[in-house]
PyMOL Python script that loads the backbone (N, CA, C, O; Angstrom):
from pymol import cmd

cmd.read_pdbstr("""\
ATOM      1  N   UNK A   1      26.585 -46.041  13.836  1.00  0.00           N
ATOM      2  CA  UNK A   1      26.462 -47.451  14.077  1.00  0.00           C
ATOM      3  C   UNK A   1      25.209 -48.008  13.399  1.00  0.00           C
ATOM      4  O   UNK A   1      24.791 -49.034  13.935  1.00  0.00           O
ATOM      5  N   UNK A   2      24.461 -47.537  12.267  1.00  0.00           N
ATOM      6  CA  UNK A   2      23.553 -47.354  11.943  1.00  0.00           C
ATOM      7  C   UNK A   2      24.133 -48.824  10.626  1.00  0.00           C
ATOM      8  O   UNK A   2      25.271 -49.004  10.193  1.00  0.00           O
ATOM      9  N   UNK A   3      23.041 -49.512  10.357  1.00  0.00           N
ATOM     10  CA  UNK A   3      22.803 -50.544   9.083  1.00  0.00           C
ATOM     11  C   UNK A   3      24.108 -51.372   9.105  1.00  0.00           C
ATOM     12  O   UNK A   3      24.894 -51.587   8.182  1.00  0.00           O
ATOM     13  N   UNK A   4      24.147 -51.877  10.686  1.00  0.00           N
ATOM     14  CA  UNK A   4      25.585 -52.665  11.375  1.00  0.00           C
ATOM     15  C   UNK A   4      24.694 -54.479  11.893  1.00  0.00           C
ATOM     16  O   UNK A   4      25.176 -55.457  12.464  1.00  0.00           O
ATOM     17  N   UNK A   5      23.407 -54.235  11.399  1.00  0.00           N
ATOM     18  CA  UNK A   5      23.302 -55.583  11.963  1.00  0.00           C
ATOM     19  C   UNK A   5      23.534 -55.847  13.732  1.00  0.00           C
ATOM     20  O   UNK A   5      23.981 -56.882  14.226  1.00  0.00           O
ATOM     21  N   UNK A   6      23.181 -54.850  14.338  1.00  0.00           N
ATOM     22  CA  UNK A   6      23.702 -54.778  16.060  1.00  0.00           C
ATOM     23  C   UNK A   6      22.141 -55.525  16.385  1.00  0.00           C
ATOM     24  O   UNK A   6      20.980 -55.274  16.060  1.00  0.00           O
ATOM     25  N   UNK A   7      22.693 -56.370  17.050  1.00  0.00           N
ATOM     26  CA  UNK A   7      21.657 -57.481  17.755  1.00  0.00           C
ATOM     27  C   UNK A   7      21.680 -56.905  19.350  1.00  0.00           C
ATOM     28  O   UNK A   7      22.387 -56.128  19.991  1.00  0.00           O
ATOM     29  N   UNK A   8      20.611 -57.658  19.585  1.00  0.00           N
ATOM     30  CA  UNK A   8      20.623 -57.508  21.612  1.00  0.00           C
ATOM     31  C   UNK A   8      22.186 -57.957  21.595  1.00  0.00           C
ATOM     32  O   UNK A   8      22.898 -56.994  21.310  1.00  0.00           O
ATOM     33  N   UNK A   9      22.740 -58.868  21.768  1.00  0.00           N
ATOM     34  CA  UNK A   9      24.388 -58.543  22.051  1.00  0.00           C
ATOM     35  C   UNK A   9      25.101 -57.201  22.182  1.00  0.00           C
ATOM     36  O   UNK A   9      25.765 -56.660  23.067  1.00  0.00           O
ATOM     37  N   UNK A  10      24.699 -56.876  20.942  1.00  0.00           N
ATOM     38  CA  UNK A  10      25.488 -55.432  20.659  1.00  0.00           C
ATOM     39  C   UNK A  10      25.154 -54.571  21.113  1.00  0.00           C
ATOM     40  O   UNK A  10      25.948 -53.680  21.418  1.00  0.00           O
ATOM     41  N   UNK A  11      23.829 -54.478  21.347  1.00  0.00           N
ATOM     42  CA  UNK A  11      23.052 -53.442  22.539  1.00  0.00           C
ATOM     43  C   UNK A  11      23.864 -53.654  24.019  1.00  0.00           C
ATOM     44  O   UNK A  11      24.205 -52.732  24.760  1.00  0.00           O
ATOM     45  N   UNK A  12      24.039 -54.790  24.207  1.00  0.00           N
ATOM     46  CA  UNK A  12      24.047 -54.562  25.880  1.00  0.00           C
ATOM     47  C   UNK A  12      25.767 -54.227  25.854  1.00  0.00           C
ATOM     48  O   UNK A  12      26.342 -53.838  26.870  1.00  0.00           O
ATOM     49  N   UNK A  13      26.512 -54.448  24.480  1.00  0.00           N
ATOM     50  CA  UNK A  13      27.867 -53.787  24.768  1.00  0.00           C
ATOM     51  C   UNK A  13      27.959 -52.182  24.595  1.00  0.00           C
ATOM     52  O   UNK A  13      28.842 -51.388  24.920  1.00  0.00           O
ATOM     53  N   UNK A  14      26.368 -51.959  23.788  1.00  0.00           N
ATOM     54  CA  UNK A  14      26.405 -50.198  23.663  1.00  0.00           C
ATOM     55  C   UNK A  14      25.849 -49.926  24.626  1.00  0.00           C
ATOM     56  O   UNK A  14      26.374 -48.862  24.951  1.00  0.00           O
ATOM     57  N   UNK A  15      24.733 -50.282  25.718  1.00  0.00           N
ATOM     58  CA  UNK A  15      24.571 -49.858  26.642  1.00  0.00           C
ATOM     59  C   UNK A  15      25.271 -49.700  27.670  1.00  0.00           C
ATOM     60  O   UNK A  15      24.950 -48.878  28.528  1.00  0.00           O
ATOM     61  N   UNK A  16      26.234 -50.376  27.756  1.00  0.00           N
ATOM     62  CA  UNK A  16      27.827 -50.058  28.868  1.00  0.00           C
ATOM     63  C   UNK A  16      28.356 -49.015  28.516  1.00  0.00           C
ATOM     64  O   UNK A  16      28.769 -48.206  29.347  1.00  0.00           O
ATOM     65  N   UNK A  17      28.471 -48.779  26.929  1.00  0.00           N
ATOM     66  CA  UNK A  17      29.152 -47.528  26.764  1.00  0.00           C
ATOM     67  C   UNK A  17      28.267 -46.069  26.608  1.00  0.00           C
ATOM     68  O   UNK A  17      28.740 -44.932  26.595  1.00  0.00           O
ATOM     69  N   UNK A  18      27.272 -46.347  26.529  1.00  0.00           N
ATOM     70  CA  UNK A  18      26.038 -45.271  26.712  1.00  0.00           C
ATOM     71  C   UNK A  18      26.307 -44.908  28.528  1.00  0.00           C
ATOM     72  O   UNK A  18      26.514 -43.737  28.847  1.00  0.00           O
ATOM     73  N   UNK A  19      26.286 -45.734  29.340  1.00  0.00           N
ATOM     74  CA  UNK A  19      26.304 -45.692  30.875  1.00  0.00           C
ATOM     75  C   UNK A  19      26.966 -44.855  30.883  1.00  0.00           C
ATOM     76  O   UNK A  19      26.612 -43.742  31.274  1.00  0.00           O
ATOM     77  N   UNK A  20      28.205 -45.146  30.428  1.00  0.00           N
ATOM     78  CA  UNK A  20      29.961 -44.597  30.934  1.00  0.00           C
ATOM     79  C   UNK A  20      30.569 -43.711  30.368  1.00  0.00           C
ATOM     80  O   UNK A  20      31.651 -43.266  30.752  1.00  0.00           O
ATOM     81  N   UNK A  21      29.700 -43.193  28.981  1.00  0.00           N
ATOM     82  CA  UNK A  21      29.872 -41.705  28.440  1.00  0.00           C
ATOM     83  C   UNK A  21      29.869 -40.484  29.154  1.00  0.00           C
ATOM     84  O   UNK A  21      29.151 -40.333  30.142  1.00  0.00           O
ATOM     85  N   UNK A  22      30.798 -39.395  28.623  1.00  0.00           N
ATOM     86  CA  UNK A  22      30.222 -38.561  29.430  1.00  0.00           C
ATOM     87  C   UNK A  22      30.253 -37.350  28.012  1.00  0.00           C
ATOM     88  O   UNK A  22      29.736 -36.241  28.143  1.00  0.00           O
ATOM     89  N   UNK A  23      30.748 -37.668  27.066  1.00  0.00           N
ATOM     90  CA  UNK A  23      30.817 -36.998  25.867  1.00  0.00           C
ATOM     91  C   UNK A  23      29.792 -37.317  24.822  1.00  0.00           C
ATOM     92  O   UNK A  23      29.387 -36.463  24.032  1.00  0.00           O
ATOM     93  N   UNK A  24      29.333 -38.694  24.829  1.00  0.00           N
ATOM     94  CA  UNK A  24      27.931 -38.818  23.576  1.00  0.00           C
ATOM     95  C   UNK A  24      26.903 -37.961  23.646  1.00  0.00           C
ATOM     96  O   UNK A  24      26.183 -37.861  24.640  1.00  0.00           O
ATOM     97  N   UNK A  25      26.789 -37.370  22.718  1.00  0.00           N
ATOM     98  CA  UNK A  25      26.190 -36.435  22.212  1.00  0.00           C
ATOM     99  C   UNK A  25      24.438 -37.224  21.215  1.00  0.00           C
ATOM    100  O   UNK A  25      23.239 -37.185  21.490  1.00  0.00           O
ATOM    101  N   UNK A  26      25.206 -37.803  20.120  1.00  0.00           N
ATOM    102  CA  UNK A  26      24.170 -38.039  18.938  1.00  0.00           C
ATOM    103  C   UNK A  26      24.770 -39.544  18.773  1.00  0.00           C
ATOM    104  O   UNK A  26      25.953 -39.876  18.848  1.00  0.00           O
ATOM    105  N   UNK A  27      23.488 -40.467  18.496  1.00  0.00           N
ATOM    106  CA  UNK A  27      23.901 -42.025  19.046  1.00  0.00           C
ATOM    107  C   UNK A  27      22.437 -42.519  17.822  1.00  0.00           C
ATOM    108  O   UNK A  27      21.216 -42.560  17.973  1.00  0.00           O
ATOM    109  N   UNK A  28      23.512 -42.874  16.458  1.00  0.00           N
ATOM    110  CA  UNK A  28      22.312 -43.338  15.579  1.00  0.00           C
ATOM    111  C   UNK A  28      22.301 -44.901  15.467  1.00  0.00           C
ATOM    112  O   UNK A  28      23.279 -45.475  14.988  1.00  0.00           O
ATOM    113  N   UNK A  29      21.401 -45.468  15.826  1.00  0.00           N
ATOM    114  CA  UNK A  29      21.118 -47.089  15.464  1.00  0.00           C
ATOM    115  C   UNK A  29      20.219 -47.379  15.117  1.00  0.00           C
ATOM    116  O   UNK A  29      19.521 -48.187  15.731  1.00  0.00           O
ATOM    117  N   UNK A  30      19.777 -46.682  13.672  1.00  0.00           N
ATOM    118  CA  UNK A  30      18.986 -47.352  13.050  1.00  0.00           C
ATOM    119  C   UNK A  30      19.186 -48.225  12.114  1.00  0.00           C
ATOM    120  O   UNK A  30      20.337 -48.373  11.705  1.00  0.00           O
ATOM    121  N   UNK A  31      18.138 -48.985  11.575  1.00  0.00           N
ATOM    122  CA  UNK A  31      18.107 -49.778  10.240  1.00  0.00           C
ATOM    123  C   UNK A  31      19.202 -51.032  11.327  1.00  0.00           C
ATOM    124  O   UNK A  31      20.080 -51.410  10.552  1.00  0.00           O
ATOM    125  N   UNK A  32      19.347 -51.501  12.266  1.00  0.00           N
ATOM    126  CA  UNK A  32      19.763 -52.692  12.816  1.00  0.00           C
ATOM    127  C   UNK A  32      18.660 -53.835  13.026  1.00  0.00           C
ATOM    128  O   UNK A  32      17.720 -53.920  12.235  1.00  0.00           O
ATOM    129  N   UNK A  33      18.808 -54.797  14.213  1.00  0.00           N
ATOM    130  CA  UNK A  33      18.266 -55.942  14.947  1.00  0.00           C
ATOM    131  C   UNK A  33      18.399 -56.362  16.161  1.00  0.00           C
ATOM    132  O   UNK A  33      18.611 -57.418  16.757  1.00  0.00           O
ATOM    133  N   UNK A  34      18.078 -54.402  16.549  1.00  0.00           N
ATOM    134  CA  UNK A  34      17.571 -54.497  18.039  1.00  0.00           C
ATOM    135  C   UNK A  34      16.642 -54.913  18.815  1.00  0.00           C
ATOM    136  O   UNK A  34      15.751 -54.175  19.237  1.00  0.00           O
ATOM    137  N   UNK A  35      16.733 -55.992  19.056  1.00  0.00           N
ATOM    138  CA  UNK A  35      15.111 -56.305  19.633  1.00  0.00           C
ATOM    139  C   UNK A  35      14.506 -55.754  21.164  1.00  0.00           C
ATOM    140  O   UNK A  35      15.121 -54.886  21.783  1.00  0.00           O
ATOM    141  N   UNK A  36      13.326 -56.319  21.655  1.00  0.00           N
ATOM    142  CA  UNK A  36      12.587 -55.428  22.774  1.00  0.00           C
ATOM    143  C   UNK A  36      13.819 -55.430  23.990  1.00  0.00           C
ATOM    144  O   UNK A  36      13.978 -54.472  24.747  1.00  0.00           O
ATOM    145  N   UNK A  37      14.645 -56.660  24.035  1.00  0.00           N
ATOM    146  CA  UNK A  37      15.668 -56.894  25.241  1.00  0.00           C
ATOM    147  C   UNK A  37      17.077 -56.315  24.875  1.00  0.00           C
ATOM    148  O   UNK A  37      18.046 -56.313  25.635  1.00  0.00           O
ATOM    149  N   UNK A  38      17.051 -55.902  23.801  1.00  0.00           N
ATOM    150  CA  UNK A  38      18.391 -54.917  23.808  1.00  0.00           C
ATOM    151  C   UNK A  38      17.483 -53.616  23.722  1.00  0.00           C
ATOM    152  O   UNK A  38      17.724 -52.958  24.734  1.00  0.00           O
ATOM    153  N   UNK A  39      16.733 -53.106  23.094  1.00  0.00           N
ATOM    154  CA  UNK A  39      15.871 -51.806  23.604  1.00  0.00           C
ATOM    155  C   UNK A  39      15.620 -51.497  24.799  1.00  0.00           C
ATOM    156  O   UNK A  39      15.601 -50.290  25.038  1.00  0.00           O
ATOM    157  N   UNK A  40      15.395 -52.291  25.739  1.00  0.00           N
ATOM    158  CA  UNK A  40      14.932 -52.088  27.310  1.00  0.00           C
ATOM    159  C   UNK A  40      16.787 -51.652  27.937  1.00  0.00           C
ATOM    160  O   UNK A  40      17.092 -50.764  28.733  1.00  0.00           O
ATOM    161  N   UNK A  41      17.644 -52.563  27.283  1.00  0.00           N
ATOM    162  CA  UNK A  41      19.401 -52.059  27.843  1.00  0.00           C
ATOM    163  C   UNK A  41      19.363 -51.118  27.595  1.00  0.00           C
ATOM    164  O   UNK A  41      19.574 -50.398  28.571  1.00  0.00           O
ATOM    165  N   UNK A  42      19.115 -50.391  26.350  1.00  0.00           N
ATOM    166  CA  UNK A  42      19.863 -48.914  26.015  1.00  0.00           C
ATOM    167  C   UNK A  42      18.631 -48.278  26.612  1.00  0.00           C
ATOM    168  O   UNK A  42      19.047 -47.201  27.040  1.00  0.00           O
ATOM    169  N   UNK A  43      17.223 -48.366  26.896  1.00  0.00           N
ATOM    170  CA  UNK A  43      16.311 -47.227  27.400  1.00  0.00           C
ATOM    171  C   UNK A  43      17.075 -46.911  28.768  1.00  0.00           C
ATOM    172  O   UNK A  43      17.143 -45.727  29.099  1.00  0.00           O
ATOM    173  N   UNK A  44      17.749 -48.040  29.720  1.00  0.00           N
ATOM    174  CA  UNK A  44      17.999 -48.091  31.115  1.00  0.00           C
ATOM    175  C   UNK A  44      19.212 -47.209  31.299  1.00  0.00           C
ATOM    176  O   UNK A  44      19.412 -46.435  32.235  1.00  0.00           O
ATOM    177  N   UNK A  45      20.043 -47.465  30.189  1.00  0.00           N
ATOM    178  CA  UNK A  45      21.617 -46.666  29.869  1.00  0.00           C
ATOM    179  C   UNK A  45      20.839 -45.577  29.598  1.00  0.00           C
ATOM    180  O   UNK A  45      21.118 -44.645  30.352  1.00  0.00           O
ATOM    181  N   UNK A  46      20.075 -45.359  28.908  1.00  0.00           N
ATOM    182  CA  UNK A  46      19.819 -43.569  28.532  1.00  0.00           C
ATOM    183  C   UNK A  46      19.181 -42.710  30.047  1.00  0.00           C
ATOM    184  O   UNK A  46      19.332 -41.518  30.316  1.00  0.00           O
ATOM    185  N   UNK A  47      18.742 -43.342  30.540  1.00  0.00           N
ATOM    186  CA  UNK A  47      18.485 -42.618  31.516  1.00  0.00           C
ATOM    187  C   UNK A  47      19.326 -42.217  32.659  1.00  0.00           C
ATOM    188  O   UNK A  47      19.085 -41.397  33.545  1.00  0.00           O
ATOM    189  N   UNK A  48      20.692 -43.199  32.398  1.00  0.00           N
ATOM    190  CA  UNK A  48      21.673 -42.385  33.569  1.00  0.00           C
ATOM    191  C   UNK A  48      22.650 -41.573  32.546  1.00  0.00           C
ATOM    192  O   UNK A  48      23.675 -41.023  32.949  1.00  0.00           O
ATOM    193  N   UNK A  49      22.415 -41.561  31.780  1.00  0.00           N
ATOM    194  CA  UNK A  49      23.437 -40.408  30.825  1.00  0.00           C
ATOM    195  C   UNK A  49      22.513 -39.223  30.073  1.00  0.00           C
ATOM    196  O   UNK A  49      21.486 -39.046  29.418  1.00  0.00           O
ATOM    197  N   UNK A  50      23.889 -38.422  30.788  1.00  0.00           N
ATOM    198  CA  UNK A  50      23.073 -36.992  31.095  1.00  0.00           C
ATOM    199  C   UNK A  50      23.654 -35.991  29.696  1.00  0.00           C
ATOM    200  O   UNK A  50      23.548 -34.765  29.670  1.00  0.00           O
ATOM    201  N   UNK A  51      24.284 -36.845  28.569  1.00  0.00           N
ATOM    202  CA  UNK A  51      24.825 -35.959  27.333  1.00  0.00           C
ATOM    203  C   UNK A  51      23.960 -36.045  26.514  1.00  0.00           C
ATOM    204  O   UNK A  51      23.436 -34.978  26.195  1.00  0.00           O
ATOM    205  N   UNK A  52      23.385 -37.498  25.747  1.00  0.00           N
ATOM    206  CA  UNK A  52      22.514 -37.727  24.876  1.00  0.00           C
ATOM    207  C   UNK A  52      21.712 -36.614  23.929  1.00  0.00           C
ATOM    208  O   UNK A  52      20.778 -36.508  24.724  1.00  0.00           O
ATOM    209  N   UNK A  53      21.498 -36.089  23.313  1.00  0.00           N
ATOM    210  CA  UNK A  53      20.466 -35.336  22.643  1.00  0.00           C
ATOM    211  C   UNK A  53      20.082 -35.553  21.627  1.00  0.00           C
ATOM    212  O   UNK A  53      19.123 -34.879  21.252  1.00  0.00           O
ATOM    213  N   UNK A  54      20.556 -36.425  20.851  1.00  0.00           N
ATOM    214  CA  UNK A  54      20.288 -36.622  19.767  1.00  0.00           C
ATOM    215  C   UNK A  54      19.957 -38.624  19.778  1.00  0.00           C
ATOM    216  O   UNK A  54      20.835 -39.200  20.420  1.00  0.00           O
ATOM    217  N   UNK A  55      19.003 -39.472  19.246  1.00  0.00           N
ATOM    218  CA  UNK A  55      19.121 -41.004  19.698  1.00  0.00           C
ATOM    219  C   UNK A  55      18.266 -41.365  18.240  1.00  0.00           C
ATOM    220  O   UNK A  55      17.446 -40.504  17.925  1.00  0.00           O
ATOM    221  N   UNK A  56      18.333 -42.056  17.708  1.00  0.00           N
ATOM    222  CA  UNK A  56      17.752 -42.710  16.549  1.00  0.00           C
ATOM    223  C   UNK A  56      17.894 -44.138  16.730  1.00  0.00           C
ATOM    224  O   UNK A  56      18.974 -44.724  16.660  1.00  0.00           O
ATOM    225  N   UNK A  57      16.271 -44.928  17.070  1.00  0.00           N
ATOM    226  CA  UNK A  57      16.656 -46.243  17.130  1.00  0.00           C
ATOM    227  C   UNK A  57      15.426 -46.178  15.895  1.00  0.00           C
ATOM    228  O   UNK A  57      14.405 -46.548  16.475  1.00  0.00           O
ATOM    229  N   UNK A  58      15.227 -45.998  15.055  1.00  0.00           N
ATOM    230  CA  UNK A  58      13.738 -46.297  13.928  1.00  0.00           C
ATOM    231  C   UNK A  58      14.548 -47.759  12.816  1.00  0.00           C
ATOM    232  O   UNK A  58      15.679 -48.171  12.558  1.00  0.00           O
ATOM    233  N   UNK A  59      13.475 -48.009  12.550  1.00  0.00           N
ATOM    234  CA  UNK A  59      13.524 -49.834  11.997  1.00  0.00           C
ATOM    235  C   UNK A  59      14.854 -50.508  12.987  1.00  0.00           C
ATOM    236  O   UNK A  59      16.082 -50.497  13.067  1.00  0.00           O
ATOM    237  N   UNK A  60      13.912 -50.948  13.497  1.00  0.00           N
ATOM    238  CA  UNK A  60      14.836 -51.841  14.608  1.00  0.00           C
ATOM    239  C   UNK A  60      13.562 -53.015  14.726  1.00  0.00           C
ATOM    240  O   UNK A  60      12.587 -52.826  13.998  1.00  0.00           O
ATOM    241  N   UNK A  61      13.564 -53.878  15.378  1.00  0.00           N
ATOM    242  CA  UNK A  61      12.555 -54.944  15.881  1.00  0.00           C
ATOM    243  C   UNK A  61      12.429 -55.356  17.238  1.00  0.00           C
ATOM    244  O   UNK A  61      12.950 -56.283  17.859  1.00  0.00           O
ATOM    245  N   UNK A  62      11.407 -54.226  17.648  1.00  0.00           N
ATOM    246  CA  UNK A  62      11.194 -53.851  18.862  1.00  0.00           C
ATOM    247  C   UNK A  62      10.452 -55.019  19.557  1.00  0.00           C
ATOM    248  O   UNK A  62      10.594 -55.427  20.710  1.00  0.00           O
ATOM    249  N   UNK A  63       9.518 -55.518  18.448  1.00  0.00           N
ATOM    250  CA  UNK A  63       8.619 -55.871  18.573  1.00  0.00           C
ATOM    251  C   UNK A  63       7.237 -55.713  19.308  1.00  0.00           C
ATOM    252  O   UNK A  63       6.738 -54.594  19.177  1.00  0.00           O
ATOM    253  N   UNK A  64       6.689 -56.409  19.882  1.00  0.00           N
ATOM    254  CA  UNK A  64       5.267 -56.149  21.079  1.00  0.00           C
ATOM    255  C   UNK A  64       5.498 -54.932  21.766  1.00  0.00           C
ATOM    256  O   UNK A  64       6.570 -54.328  21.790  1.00  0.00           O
ATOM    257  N   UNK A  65       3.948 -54.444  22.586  1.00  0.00           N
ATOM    258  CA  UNK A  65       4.092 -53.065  23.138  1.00  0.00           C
ATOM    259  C   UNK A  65       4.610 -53.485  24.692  1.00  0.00           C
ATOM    260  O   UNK A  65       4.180 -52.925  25.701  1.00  0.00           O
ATOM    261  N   UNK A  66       5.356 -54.294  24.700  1.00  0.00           N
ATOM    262  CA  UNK A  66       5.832 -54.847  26.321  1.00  0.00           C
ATOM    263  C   UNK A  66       6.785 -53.312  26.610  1.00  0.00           C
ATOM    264  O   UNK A  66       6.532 -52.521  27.518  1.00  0.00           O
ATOM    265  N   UNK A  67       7.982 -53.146  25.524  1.00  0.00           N
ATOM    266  CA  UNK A  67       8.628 -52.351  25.723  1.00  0.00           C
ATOM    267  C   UNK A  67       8.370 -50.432  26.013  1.00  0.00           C
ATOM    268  O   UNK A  67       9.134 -49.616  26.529  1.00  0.00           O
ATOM    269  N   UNK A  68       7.042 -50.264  25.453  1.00  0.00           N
ATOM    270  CA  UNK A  68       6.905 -49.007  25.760  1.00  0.00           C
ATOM    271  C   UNK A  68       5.787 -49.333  26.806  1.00  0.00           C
ATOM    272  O   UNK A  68       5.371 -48.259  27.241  1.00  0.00           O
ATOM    273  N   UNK A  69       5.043 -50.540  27.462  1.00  0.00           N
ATOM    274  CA  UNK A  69       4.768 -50.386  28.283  1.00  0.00           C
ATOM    275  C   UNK A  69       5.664 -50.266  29.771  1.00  0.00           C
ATOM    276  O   UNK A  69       5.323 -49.554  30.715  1.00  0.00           O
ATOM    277  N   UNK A  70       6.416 -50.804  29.746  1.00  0.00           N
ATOM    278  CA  UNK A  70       7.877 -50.608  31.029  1.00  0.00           C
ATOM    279  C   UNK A  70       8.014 -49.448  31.033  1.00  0.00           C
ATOM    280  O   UNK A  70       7.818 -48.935  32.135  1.00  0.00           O
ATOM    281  N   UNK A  71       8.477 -48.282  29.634  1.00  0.00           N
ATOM    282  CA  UNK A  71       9.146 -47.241  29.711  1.00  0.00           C
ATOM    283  C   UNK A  71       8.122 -46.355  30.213  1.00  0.00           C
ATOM    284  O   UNK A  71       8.616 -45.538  30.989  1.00  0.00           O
ATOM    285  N   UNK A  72       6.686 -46.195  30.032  1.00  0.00           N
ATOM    286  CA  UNK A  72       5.749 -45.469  30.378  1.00  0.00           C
ATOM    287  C   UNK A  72       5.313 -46.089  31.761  1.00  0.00           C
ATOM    288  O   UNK A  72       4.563 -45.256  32.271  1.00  0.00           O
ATOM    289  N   UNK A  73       5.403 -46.835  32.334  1.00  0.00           N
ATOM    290  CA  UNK A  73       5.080 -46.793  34.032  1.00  0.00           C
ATOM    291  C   UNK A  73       6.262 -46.504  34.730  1.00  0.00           C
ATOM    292  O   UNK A  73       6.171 -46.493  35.957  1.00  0.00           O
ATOM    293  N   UNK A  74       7.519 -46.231  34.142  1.00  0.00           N
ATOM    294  CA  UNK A  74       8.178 -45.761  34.766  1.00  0.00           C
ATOM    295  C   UNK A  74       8.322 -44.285  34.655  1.00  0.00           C
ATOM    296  O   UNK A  74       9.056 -43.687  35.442  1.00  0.00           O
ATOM    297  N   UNK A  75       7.766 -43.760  33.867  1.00  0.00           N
ATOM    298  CA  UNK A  75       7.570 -42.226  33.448  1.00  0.00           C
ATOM    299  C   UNK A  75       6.511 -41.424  34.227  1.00  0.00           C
ATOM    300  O   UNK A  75       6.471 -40.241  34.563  1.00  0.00           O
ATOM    301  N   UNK A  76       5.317 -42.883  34.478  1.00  0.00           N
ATOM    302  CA  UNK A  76       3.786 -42.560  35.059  1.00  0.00           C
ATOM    303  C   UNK A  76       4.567 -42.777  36.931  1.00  0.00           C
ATOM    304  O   UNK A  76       3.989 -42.148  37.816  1.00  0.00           O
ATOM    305  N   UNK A  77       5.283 -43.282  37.163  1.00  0.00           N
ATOM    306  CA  UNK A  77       5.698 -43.773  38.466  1.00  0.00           C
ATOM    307  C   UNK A  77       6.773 -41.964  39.147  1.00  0.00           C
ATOM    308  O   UNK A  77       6.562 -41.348  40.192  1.00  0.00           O
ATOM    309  N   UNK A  78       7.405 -41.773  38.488  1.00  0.00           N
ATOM    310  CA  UNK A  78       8.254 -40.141  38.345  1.00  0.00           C
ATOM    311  C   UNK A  78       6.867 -39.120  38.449  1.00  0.00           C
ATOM    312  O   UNK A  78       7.052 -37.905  38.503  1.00  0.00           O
ATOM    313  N   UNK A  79       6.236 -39.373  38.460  1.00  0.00           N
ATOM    314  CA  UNK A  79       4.917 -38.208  37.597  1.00  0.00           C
ATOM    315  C   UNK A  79       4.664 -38.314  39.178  1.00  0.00           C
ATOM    316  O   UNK A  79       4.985 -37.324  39.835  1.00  0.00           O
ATOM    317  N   UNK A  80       4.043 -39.570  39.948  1.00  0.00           N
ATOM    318  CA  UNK A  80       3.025 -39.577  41.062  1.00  0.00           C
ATOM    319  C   UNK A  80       3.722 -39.495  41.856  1.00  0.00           C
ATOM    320  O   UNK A  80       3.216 -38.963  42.844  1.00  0.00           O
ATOM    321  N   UNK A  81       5.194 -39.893  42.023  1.00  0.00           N
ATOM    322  CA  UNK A  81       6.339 -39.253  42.862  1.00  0.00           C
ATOM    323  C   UNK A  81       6.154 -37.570  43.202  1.00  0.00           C
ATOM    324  O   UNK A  81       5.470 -37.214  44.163  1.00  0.00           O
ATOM    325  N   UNK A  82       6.770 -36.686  42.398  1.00  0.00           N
ATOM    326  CA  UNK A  82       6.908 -35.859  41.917  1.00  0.00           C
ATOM    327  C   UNK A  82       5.567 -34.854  42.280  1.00  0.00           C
ATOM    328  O   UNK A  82       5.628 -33.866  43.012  1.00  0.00           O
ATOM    329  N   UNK A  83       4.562 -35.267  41.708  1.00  0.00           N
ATOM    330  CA  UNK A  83       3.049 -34.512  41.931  1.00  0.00           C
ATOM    331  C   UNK A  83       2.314 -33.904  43.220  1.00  0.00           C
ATOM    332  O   UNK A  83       3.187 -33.972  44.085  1.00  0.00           O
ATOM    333  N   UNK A  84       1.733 -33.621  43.517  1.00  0.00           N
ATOM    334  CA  UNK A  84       1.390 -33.169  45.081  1.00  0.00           C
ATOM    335  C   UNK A  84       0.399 -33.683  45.533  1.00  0.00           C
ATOM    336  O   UNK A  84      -0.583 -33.850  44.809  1.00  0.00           O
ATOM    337  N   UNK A  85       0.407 -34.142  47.120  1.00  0.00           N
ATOM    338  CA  UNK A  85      -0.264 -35.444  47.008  1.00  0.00           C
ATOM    339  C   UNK A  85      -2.106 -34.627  47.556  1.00  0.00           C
ATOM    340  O   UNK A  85      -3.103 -35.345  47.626  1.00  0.00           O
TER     341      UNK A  85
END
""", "prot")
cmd.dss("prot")
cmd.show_as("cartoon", "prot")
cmd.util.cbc("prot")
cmd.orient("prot")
C-alpha cells in the first residue's frame, strides 16, 4: 500500500482492518500522506493486533513530536503499572 497517496482517511479505513486482522503479517505504508491523526489510528490498531511483525510507515507526514509523545506515555504508563512498587 506503499506510494498510494493514503491520507488520514485511508488510515482510519486501514486501521479497522489492522484491528480485525488476524493474518497481517507485514503492512508497508510508506512514501504516503499519513499525517499525526491517521498515525495515532494505526499506532491504536497496532496495539490490539497480535500478527504484525513487520510495519513500515517512513516518509509519511507525521509531523510535530505530539505523536510520539502519546505513544511514549503510554509505554512509560505499562512500565509503572507493571514495575514493583
Amino acid at each position: 500500500m506503499s506510494k498510494n497517496r493514503v491520507s488520514d482517511a485511508g488510515a482510519k479505513v486501514i486501521s479497522t482492518f489492522i484491528e480485525k486482522s488476524e493474518l497481517l503479517e507485514t503492512l508497508q505504508l510508506h512514501w504516503n500522506k499519513i499525517r499525526s491523526k491517521g498515525a495515532m489510528r494505526i499506532a491504536k490498531a497496532i496495539k490490539t493486533n497480535q500478527t504484525i511483525q513487520i510495519l513500515d510507515l517512513s516518509f509519511n507526514s507525521f509531523g510535530s513530536g505530539a505523536v510520539r509523545k502519546a505513544l511514549i506515555s503510554d509505554d512509560l504508563k505499562k512500565e509503572e503499572e507493571v514495575a514493583p512498587g
